[in-house]
C-alpha positions as semicolon CSV with decimal commas, in nm:
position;residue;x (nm);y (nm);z (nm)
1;X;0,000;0,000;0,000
2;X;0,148;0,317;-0,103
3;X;0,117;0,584;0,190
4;X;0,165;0,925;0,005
5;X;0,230;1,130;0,366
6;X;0,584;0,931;0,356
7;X;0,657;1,087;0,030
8;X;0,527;1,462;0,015
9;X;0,409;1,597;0,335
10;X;0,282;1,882;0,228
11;X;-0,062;1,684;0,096
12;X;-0,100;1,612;0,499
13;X;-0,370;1,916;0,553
14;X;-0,562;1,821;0,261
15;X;-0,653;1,513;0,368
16;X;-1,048;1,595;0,511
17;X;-1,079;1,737;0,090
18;X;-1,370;1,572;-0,056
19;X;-1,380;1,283;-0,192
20;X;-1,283;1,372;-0,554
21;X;-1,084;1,685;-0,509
22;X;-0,794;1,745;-0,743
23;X;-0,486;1,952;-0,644
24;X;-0,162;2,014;-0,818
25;X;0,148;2,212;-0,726
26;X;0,139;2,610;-0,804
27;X;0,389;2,726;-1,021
28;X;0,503;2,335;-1,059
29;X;0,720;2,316;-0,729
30;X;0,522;2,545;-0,484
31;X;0,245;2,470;-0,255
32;X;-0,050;2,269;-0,341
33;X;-0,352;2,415;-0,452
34;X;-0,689;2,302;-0,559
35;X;-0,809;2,247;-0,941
36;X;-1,107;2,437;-1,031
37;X;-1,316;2,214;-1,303
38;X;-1,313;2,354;-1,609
């Protein structure tokens, strides 16, 4: 089982998101932020 917290802790306070919620990294390397649908 693949535990993503081990690997990038910075997805640890979006963990109560939806289920469904999308996020990718701003700017490629910065923080995390959510994806709007388009």
């Amino acid at each position: 089982m693949l535990h993503l917290p081990n690997y990038d802790p910075d997805i640890i306070p979006l963990l109560d998101a939806p289920v469904g919620s999308a996020f990718e990294r701003k700017g490629g390397t910065g923080s995390l932020v959510a994806v709007e649908d388009e």
